[in-house]
C-alpha positions as CSV (number, residue, x, y, z in Angstrom):
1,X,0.0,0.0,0.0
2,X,1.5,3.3,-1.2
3,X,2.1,5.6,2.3
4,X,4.7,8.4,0.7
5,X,4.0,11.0,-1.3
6,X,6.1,9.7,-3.6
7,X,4.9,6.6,-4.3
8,X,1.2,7.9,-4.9
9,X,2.9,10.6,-7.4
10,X,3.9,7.8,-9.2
11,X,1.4,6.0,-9.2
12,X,-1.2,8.8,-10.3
13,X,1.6,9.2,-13.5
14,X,0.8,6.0,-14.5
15,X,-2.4,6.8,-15.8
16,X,-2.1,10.9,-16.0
17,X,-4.7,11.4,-18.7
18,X,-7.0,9.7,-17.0
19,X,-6.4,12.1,-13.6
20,X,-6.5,15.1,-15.8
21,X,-9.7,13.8,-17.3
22,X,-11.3,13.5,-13.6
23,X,-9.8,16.5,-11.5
24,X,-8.8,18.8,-14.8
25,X,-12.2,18.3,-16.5
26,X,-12.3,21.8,-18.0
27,X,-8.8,21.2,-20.3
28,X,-8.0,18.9,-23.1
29,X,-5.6,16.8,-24.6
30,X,-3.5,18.6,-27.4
31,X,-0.6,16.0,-28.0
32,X,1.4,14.6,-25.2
33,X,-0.1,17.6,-23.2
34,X,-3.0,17.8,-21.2
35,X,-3.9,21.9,-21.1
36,X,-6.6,23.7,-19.5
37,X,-6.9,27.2,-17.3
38,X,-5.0,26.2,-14.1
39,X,-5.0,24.3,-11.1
40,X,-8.2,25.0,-10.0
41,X,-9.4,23.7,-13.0
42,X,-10.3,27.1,-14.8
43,X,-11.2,27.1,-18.4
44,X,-8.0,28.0,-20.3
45,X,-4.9,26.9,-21.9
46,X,-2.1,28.5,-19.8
47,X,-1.6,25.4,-17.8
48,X,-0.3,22.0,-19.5
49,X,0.7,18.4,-18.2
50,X,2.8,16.1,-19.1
51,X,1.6,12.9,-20.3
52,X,2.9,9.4,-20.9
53,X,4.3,8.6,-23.9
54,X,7.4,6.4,-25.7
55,X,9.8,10.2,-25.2
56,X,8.0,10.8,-21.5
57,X,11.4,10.3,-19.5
58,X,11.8,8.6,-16.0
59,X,9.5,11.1,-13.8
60,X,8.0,13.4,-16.4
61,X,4.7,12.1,-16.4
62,X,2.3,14.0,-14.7
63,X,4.6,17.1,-14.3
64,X,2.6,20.0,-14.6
65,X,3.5,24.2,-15.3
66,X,1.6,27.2,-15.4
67,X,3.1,29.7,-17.8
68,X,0.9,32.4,-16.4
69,X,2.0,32.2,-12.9
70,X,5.1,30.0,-13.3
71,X,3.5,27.4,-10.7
72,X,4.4,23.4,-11.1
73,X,4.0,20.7,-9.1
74,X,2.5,17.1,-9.9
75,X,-0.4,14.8,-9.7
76,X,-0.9,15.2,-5.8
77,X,-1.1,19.2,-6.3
78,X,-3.8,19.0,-9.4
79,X,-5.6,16.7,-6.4
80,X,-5.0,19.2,-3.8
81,X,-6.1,22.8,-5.5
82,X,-8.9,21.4,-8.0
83,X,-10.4,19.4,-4.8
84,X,-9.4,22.1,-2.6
85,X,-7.8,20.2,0.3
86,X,-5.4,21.2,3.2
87,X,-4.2,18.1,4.6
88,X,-1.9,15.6,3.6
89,X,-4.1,13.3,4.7
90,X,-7.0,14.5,3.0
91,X,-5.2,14.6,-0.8
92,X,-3.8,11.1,0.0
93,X,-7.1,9.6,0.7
94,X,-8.5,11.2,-2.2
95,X,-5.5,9.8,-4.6
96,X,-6.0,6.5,-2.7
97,X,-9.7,6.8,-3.6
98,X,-9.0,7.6,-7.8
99,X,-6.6,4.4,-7.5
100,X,-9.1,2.5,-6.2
101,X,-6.3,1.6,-3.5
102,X,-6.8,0.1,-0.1
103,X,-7.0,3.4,2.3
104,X,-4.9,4.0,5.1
105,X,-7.7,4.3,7.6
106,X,-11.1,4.6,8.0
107,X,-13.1,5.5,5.9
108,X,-13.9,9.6,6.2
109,X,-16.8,11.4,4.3
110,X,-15.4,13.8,1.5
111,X,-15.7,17.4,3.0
112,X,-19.0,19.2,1.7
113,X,-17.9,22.1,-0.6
114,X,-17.6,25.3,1.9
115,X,-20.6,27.8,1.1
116,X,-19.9,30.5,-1.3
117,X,-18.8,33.6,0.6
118,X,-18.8,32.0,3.8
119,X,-16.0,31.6,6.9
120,X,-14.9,28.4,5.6
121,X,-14.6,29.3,1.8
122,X,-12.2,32.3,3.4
123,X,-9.8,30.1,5.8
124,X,-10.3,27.4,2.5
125,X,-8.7,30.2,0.5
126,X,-6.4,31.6,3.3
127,X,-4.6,27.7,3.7
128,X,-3.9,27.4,-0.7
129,X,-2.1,31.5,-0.5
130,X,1.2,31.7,0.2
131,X,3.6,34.4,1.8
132,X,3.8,37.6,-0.4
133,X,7.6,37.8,-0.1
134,X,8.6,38.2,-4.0
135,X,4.8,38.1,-5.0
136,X,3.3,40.8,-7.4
137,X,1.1,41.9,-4.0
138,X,4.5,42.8,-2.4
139,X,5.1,44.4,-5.8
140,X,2.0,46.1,-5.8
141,X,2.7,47.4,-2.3
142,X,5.8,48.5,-2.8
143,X,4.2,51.0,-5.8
144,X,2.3,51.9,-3.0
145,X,5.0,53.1,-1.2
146,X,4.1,50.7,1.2
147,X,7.8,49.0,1.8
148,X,8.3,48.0,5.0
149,X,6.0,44.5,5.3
150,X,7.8,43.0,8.8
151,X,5.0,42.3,10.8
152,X,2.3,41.6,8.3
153,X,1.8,38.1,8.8
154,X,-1.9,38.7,8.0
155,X,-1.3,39.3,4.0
156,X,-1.0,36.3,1.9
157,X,-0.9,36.0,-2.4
158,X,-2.9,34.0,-4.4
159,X,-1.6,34.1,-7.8
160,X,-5.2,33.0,-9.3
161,X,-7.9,33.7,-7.1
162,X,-11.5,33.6,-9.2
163,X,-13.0,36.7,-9.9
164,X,-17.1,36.9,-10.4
165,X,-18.2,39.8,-12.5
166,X,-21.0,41.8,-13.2
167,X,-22.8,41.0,-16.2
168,X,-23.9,44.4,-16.8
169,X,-20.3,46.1,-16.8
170,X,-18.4,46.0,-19.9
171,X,-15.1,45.1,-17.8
172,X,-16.6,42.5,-16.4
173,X,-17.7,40.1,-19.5
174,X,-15.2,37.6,-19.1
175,X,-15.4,36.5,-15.3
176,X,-11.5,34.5,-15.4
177,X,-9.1,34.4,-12.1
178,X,-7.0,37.3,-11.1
179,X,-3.6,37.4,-9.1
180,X,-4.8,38.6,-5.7
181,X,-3.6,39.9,-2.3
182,X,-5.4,38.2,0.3
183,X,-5.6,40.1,4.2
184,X,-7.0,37.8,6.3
185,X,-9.8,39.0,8.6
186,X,-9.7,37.8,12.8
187,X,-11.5,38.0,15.6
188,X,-10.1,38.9,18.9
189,X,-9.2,36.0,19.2
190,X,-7.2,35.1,16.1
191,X,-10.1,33.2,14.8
192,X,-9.7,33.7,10.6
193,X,-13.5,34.9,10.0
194,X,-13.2,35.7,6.4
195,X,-10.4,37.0,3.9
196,X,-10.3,40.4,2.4
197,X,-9.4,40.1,-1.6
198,X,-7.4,42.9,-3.7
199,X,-7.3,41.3,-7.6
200,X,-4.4,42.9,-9.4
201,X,-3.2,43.5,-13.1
202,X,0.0,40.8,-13.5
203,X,0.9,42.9,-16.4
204,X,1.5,46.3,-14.1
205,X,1.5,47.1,-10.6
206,X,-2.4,48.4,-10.3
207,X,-5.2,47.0,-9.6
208,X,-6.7,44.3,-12.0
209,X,-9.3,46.2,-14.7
210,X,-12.3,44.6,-13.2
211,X,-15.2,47.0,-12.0
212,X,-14.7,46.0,-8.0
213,X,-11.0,44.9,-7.7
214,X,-11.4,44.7,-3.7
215,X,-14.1,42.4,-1.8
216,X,-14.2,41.1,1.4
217,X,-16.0,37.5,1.8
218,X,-16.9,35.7,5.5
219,X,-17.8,37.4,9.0
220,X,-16.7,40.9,8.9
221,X,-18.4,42.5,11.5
222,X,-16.7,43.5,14.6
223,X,-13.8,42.1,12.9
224,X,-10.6,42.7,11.2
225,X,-7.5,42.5,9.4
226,X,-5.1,42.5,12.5
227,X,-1.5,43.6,12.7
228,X,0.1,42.9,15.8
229,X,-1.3,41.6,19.2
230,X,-4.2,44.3,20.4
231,X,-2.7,45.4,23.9
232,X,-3.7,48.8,26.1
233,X,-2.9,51.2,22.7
234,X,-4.2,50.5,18.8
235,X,-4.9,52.2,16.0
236,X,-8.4,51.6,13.8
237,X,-9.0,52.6,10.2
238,X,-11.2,51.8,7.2
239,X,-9.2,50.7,4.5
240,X,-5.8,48.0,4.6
241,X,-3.8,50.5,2.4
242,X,-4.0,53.2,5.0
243,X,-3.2,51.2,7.8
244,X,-0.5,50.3,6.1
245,X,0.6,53.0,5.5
246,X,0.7,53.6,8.7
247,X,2.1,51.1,10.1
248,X,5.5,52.7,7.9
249,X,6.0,54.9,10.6
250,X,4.5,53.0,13.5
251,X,5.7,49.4,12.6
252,X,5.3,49.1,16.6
253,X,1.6,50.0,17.4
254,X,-0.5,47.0,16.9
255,X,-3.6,48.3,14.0
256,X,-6.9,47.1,12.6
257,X,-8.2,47.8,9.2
258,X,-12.0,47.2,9.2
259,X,-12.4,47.0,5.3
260,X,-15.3,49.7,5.5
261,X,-16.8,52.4,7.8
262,X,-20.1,50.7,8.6
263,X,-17.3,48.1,10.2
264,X,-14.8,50.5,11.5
265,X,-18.1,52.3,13.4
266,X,-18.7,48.3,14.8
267,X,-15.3,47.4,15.4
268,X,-14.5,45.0,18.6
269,X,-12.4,46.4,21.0
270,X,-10.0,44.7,22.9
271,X,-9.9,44.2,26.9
272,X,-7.2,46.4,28.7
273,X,-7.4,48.8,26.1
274,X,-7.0,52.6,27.2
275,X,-6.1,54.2,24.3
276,X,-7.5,54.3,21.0
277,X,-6.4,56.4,17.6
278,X,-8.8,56.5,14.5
279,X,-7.3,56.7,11.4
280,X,-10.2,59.1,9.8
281,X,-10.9,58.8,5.7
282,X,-12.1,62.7,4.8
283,X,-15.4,61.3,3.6
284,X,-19.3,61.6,5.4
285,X,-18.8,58.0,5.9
286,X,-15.6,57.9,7.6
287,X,-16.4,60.9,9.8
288,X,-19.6,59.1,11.3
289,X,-18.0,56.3,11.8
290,X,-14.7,57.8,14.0
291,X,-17.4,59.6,15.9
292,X,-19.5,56.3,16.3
293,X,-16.6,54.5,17.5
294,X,-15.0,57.0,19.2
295,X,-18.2,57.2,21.3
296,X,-18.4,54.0,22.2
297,X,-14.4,53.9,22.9
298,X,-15.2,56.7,25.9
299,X,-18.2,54.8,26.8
300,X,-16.1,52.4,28.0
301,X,-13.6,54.0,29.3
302,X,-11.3,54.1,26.7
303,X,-9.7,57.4,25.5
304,X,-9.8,58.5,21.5
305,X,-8.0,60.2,19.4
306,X,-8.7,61.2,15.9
307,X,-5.6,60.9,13.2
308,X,-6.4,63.3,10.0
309,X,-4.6,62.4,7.2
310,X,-2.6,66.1,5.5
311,X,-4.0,65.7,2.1
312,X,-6.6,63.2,1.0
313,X,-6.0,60.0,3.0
314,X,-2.9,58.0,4.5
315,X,-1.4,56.6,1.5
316,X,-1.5,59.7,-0.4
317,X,0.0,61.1,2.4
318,X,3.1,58.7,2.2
319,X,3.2,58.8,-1.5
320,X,3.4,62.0,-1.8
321,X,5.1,63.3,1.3
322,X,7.2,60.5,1.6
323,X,7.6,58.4,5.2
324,X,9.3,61.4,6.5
325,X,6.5,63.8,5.8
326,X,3.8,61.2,7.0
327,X,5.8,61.1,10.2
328,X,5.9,64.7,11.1
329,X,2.1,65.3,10.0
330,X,1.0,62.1,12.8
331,X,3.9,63.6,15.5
332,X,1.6,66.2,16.5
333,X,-1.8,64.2,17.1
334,X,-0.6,61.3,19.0
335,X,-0.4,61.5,22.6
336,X,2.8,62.8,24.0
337,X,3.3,59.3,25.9
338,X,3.2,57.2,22.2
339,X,5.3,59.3,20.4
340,X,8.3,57.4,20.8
341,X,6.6,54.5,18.6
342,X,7.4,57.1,15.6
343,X,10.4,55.2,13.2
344,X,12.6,57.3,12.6
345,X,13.2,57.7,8.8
């Protein structure tokens, strides 16, 4: 009985067409390749497999590379992404099951597809991302002016997340997967509620041409994307890109971005907490919801502070200002006991 990863890698590129048939149902054979979208099993031709054949060489069989994103892997990752599994366990007992292959233990239920939008589709999506280090999100950042990522555990890359249009909207016709940077969104806890999604352009460092490049899926309220451990001082914001930006200058002081202000105004607040600034977006929207959760900050006890950006919001700030500029605007209108948490630039 095959235990290794190995051994069922070879055993799946024993009969590779057939595999791609089953998990890779959207592609096609076009000569000793099987091709199709990705993965994930996306309609498309930027992904191609290996198949058997007399010139297939020891190991090439069931090799697979995506030319769009430069991923590879074998038969066990097709498994993995197309079936959307976590565990080792889980992708071996699926292999086992396609082999018809005696399993390794007791029988368990395939899991249920997670509902569309829901907690479990987020952490799903959360486990498949990996680290943005090198990624075209850190790129994307960077263009940002958003440089200094130490800390940001909470931002992952998904290099083709699916993207679902609008019929109605011109850029949206061809609903197809996008690179993405995924935030992940905790409660106070660390619980991952949901995932916060920005698609981006792979041929540029913007935002992908879709007509809502950022959505946030799972349980939002009273929840957030988290950057370091909530203690007796955090700052609150709307929007990841100006806490972020932030966080250039105050790497130190653990932040929330709450995706939107009807979150920001509902916001959890953490226990010990005394001291509370609120990164304000100059908007009717952002104002009531700084004053809604400032009030409810002072209602329990908690004192807060309001942090104007100079020009329009944070990041513009820091673009065009520069870290140093950002730093001097923010020395100001933090409390003389945090001002130490400034970087110096």
């Amino acid at each position: 009985m095959p235990r290794d990863a190995s051994e069922l890698a070879r055993r799946l590129a024993r009969d590779a067409e057939a595999v791609c048939r089953h998990y890779l149902s959207k592609g096609r054979r076009q000569g000793r390749y099987w091709t199709v979208g990705d993965v994930h099993n996306t309609p498309g031709r930027s992904m191609f497999v290996r198949l058997s054949g007399p010139d297939c060489g020891p190991g090439a069989a069931g090799r697979w590379t995506d030319a769009a994103s430069a991923e590879h892997g074998d038969l066990l990752d097709v498994i993995r992404e197309s079936c959307g599994l976590i565990e080792f366990r889980e992708v071996a007992e699926e292999a086992r099951r396609f082999l018809s292959l005696p399993r390794a233990e007791p029988t368990v239920a395939p899991r249920p597809p997670a509902p569309q939008g829901s907690p479990e589709a987020a952490r799903r999506l959360w486990a498949i991302s990996k680290p943005i280090a090198g990624t075209l999100a850190e790129h994307y950042l960077h263009a940002r002016g958003i440089t200094n990522l130490s800390g940001c555990a909470a931002l992952r890359f998904h290099p083709r997340c699916w993207y679902r249009g609008d019929d109605e909207d011109p850029r949206d016709r061809v609903q197809d997967a996008w690179p993405a940077l995924i935030a992940a969104v905790t409660a106070l806890d660390g619980t991952i509620t949901g995932v916060h999604r920005t698609w981006l352009d792979p041929a540029s460092t913007s935002k992908a041409p879709v007509s809502t490049p950022r959505r946030a899926m799972g349980l939002l309220l009273g929840n957030a994307v988290r950057f370091g451990r909530a203690a007796d001082v955090v700052i609150a914001g709307e929007g990841l890109e100006t806490i972020l930006s932030l966080r250039q200058v105050m790497s130190s002081m653990p932040a929330a971005a709450a995706l939107s202000a009807n979150h920001l105004a509902a916001l959890d607040l953490p226990a010990g907490l005394r001291r509370l600034y609120l990164a304000r977006d100059d908007d009717p929207a952002g104002r009531r919801a700084v004053e809604t959760l400032a009030d409810r900050a002072r209602a329990a006890g908690v004192e807060a502070l309001t942090l104007v950006p100079e020009v329009d919001d944070f990041n513009v700030d820091l673009r065009r200002l520069g870290a140093t500029g950002l730093r001097n605007g923010l020395r100001a209108q933090l409390a003389q006991a945090d001002r130490h948490r400034l970087r110096a630039t």
